[in-house]
C-alpha positions in Angstrom: 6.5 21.3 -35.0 5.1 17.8 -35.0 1.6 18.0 -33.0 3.0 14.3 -32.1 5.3 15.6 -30.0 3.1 17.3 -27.5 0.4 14.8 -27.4 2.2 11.5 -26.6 5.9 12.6 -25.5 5.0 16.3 -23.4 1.4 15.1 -23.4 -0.2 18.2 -23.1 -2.0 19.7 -25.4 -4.9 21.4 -23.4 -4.5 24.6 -21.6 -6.7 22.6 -18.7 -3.8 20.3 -17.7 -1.3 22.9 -17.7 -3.6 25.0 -15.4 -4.5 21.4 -13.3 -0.4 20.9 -13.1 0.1 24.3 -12.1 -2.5 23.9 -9.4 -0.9 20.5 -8.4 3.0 22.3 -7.6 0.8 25.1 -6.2 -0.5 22.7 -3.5 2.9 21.5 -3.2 3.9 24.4 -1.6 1.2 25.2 0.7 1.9 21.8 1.7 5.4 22.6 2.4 4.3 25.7 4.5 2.3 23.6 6.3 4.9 21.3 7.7 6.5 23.8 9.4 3.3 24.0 11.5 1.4 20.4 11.8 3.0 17.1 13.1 3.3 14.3 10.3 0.1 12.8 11.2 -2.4 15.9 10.8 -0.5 16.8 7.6 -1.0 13.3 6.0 -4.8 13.8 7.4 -4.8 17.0 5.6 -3.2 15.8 2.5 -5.6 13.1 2.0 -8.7 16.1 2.2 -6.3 17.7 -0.5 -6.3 15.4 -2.8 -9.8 14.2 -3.0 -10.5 17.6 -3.4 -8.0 18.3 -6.3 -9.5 15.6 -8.0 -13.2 16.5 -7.4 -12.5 19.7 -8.9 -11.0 18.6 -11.4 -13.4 16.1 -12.3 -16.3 18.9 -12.3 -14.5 20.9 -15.0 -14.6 18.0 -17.2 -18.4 17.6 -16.1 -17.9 14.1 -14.1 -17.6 12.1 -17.7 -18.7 8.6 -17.0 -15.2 7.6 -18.8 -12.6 9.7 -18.0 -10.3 7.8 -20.3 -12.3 9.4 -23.2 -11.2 12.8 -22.7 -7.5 13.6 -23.6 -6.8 15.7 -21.0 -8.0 14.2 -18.3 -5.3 11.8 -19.5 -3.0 13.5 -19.6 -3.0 15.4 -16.1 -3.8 11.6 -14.7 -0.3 11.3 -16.6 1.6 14.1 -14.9 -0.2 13.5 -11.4 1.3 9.9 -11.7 5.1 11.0 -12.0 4.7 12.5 -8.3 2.5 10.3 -7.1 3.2 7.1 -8.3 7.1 8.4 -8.8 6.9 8.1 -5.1 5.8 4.5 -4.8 8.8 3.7 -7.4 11.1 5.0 -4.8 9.9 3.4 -2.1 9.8 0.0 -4.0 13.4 1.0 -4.3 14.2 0.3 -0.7 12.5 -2.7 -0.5 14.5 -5.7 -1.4 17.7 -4.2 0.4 15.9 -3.5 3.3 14.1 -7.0 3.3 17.6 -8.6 2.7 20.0 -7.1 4.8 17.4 -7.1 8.0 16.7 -10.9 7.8 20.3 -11.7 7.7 21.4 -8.9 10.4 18.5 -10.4 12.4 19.5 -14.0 12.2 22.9 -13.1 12.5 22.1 -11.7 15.7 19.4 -13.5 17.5 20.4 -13.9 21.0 21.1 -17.8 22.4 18.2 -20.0 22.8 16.0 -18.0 20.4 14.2 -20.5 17.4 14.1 -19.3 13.9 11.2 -22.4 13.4 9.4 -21.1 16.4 9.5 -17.5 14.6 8.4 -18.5 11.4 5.7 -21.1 12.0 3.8 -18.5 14.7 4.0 -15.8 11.7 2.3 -18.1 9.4 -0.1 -19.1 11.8 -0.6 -15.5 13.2 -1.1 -14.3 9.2 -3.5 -17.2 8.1 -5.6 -16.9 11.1 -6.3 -13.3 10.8 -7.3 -14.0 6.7 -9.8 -17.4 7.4 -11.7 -15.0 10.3 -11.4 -12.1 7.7 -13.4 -14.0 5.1 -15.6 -15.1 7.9 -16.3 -11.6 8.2 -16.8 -11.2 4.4 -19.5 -14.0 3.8 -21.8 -13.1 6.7 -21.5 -9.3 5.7 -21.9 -10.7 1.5 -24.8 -12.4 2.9 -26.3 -9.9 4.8 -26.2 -7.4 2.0 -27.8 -9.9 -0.2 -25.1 -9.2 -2.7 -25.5 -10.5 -6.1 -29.2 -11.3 -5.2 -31.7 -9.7 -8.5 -28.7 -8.4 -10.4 -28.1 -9.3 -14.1 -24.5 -10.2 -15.7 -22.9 -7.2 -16.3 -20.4 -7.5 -18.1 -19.4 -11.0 -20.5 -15.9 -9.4 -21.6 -13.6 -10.2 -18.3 -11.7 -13.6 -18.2 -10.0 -15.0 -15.2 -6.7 -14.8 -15.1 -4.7 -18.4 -15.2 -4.7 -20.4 -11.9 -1.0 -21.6 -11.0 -1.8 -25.1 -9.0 -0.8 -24.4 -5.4 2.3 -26.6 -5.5 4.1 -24.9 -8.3 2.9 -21.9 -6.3 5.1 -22.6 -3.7 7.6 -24.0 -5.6 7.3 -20.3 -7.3 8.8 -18.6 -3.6 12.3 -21.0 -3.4 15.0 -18.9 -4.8 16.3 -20.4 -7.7 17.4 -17.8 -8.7 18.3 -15.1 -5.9 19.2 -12.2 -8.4 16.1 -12.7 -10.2 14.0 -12.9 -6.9 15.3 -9.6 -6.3 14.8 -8.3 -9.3 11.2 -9.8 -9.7 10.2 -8.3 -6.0 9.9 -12.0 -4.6 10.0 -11.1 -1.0 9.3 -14.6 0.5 12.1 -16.0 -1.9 14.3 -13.1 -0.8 13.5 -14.1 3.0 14.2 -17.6 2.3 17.5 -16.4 0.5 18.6 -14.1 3.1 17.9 -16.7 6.3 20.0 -19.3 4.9 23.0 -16.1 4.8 22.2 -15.7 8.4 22.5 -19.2 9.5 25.5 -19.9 7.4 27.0 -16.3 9.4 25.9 -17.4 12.3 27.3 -20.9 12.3 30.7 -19.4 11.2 30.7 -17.0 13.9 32.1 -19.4 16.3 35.3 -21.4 14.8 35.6 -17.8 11.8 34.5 -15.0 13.5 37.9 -12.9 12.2 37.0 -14.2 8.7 33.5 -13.3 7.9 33.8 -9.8 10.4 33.9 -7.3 7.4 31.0 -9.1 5.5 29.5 -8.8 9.3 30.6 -4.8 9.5 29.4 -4.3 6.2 25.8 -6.1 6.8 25.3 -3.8 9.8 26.4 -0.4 7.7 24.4 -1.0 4.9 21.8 -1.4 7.2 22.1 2.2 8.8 22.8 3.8 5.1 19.4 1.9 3.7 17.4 3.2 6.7 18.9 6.5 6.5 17.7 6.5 2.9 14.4 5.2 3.7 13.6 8.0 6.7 14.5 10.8 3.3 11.9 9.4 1.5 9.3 8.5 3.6 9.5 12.6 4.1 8.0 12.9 0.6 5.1 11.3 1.5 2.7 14.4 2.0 3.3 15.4 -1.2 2.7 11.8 -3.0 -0.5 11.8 -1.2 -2.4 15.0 -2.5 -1.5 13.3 -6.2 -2.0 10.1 -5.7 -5.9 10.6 -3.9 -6.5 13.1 -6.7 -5.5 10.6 -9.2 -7.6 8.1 -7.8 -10.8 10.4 -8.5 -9.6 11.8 -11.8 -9.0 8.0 -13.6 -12.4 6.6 -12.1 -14.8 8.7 -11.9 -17.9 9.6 -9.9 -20.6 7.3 -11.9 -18.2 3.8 -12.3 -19.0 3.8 -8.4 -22.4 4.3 -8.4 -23.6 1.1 -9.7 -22.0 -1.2 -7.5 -22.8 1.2 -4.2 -23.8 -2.1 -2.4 -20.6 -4.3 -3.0 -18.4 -1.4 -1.7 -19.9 -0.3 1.2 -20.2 -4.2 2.2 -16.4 -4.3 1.7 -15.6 -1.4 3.3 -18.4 -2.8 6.6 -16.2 -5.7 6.6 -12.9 -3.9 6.7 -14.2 -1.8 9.7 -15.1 -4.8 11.6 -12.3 -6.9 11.0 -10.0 -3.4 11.6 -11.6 -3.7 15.0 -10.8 -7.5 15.5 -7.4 -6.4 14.7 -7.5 -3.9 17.8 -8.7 -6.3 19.9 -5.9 -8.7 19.1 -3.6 -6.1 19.9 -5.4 -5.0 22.9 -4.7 -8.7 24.1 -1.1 -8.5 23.5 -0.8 -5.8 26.2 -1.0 -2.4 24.0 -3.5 0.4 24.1 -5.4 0.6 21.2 -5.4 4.1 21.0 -1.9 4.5 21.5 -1.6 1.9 18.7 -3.9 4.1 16.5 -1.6 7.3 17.2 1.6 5.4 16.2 0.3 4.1 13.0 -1.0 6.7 11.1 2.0 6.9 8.6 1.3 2.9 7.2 -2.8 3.2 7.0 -2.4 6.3 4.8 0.3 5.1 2.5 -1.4 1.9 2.3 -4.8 3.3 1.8 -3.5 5.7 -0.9 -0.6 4.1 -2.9 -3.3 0.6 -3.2 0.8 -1.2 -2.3 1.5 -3.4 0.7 4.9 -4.4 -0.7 5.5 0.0 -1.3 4.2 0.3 2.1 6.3 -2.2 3.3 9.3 0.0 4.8 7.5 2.6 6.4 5.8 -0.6 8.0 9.0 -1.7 9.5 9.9 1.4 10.7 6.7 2.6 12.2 6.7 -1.5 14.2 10.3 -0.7 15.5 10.3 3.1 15.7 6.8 3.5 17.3 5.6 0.3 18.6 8.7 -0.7 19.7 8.8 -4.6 18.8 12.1 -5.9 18.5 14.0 -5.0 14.7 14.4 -8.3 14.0 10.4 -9.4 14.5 9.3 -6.0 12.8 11.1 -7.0 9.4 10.5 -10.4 9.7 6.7 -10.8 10.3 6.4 -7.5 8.5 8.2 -8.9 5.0 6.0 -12.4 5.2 3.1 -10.1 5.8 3.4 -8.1 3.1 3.5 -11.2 0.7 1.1 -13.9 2.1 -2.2 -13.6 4.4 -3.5 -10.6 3.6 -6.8 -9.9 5.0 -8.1 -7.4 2.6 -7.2 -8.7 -0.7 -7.0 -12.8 -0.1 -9.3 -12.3 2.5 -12.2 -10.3 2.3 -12.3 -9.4 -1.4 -12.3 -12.8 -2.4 -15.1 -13.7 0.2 -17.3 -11.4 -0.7 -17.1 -12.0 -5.0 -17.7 -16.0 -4.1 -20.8 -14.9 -2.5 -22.0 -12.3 -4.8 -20.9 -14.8 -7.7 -22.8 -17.7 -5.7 -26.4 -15.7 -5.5 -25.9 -14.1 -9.5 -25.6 -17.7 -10.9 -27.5 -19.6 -8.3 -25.4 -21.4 -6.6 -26.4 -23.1 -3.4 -24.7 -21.9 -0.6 -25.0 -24.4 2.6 -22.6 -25.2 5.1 -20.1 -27.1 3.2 -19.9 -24.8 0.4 -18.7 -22.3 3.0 -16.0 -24.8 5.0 -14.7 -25.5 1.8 -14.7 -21.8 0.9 -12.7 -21.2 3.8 -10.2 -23.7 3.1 -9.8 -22.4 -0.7 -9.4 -18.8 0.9 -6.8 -19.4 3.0 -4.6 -22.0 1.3 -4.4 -19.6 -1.3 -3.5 -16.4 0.7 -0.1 -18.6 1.0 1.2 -17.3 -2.0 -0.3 -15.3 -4.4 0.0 -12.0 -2.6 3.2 -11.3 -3.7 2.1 -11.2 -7.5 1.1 -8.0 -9.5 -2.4 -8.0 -9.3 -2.8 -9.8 -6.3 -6.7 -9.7 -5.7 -7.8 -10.5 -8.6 -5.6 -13.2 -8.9 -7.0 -14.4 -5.3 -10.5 -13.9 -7.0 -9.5 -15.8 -9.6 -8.5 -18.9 -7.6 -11.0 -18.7 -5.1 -13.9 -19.2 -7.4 -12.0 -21.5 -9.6 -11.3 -23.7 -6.5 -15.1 -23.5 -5.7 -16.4 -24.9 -9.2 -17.7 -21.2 -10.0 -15.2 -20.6 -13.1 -17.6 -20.4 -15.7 -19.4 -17.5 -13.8 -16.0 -15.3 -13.4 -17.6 -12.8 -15.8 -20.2 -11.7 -13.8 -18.1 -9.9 -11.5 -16.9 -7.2 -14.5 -18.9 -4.8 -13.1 -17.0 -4.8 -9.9 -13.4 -5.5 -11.2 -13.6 -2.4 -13.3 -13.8 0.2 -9.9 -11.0 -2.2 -8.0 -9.0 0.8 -7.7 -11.7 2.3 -5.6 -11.9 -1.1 -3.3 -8.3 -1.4 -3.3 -7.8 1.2 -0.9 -9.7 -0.2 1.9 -8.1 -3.9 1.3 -4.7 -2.7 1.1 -4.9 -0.3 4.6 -6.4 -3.7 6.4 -3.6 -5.9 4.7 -0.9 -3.6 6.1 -2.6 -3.1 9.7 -3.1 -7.2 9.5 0.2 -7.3 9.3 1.1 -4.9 12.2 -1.2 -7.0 14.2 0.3 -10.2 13.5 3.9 -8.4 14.0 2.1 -7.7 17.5 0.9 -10.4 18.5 4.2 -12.8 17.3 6.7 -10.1 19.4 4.8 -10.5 22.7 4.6 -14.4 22.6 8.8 -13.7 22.3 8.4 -11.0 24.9 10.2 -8.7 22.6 8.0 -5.6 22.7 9.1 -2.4 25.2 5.4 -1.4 25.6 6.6 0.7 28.3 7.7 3.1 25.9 5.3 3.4 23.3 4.3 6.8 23.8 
């Protein structure tokens, strides 16, 4: 039989990623065995120890290789681990553009008399840009304190930034021009955009049609049960996704790929704690306990944190805002959907603060007080729309230091772009919990939180 055949189509051709595959379903089990026994939140907790574990382990019987990629087994497990792991993320990406699009419309078909759409939208975007200009606030003084860049040499010359879209066609890039393709392409602002200009056009009817456009009504409002019905199936998967998708993590990177930029990710992961905290404190002024926040949200973080996908996240987001934190359906999917697409604290944020500063002190810049303003500026103008792009962070890198006349020194920052899986667990937890705070924050100035009943 062609060898062929079991090295790129099975892809397996080591005894060792049979045994690592086996080991994977065994977990699988135990995992099942525990649900019966632990609430959702200790066995996510627990699943998380699981996989880093897994993929410790895994990584000593290969000897910790400093490129993983160079052994064919490692591979291929990395391979298999992805199909439940990443297979998971696929279905959750699945739910997103019906979910966005039928709970903007049902929202704005419904909103009660007297409620503003504008009103809505412009305190989202406020709400979301906000919490990103004080996240990269948070960034530079942590970059700075950590001295980071200062001494190094260039590490690597072979990275090249990605092309900067100007911010007009950028925006331009969110109308939907195309609805179909929005939805196919995962646009959520354009699908937003789309599906608000449905609910309006409903809503007006409503009055002088209301007999005409009922079944497209009926129908919005079942659809919306059966997609939420689907979503709460899969969202019970996520244990499971979790033990492959941490071990993954550890099996494609490697131990030594962090050890050489220690500095730049604990600094990232400092600032992610303290602006995690300013996030509390927003929601502690919008009238909830921030421990009972922290017991409601545990689901989001941990998909966020191990799936590296705000947009994946994005339904368990929704659910967790309405389900748990009771804020109003409507507010949950729509702050929740812009949130997920624009703003995002970790990766247009704080990532991008910290490289302009560690780019800054490798080539010399000086940094004074207008460099900084006008970093801010740069930051946040840019979080407007580039989040909903693959590869989002670097992309935000990218314009960031190109908007601050550091182009030329892009390639300095290889060394840290080539362990962004690593640092794009930490962004992606504080992009999705910026978003819950912002969903906070925009529900109580509407009064349209029970906090009553958050439990």
């Amino acid at each position: 039989m062609n060898y062929t055949f079991f090295s790129e189509f099975i892809m397996i051709t080591n005894w060792l990623t049979v045994l690592s595959i086996g080991i994977l379903v065994g977990l699988f089990f135990a995992v099942k065995k525990l649900s019966k026994k632990l609430n959702f939140t200790k066995l996510m907790i627990l699943s998380i120890v699981i996989g880093i574990g897994l993929g410790l382990i895994i990584q000593f019987i290969a000897g910790f290789p400093s490129d993983p990629t160079k052994l064919t087994w490692l591979t291929e497990v990395s391979k298999w681990y992805g199909l439940f792991g990443y297979g998971f993320m696929d279905l959750l990406k699945m739910l997103v553009v019906p979910l966005v699009f039928v709970s903007i419309v049902r929202v704005i078909m419904n909103l009660k008399a007297g409620e503003n759409l504008g009103k809505l939208t412009l305190r989202t975007v406020i709400m979301l840009l906000g919490t990103t200009a004080i996240a990269a606030i948070v960034a530079i003084i942590v970059g700075n304190l950590f001295k980071l860049g200062v001494g190094q040499e260039v590490l690597n010359h072979t990275d090249k930034m990605r092309e900067v879209t100007p911010i007009v066609d950028t925006l331009r890039g969110l109308l939907p021009s195309n609805p179909v393709d929005a939805m196919a392409q995962a646009n959520v602002v354009a699908i937003v955009i789309f599906a608000t200009f449905i609910g309006i056009a409903i809503k007006r009817l409503s009055k002088k049609h209301a007999e005409i456009i009922k079944p497209f009504v009926d129908l919005v409002e079942a659809f919306y049960k059966i997609i939420i019905s689907v979503s709460i199936t899969v969202i019970k998967l996520m244990p499971y996704a979790v033990v492959a998708l941490m071990a993954t993590s550890i099996i494609d990177r490697g131990i030594s790929s962090i050890l050489g930029v220690l500095d730049f990710i604990l600094a990232l992961y400092i600032s992610v704690a303290i602006m995690f905290v300013i996030h509390l404190i927003i929601i502690s002024i919008n009238g909830i306990n921030p421990i009972k926040y922290l017991k409601n949200v545990s689901k989001p973080l941990i998909l966020a944190f191990t799936s590296r996908s705000s947009l994946g996240t994005l339904p368990v987001t929704i659910e967790t805002l309405t389900d748990n934190l009771k804020v109003d359906q409507g507010i949950s999917s729509f702050v929740g959907s812009l949130g997920a697409n624009m703003g995002m604290n970790g990766c247009a944020g704080i990532y991008p603060a910290l490289m302009a500063v560690t780019a800054a002190n490798m080539s010399g810049t000086t940094m004074n007080f207008s460099f900084y303003v006008m970093l801010l500026i740069v930051i946040t103008i840019s979080s407007l729309g580039i989040a909903g792009i693959p590869g989002t962070a670097t992309m935000s890198v990218s314009v960031v230091i190109s908007g601050m006349g550091m182009g030329t020194y892009f390639p300095l920052l290889g060394g840290i772009l080539a362990i962004d899986p690593i640092l794009d667990m930490g962004r992606t937890m504080l992009n999705v919990n910026g978003s819950m705070a912002s969903t906070i924050a925009v529900a109580n100035s509407f009064n349209e939180i029970d906090k009553d009943a958050i439990e």
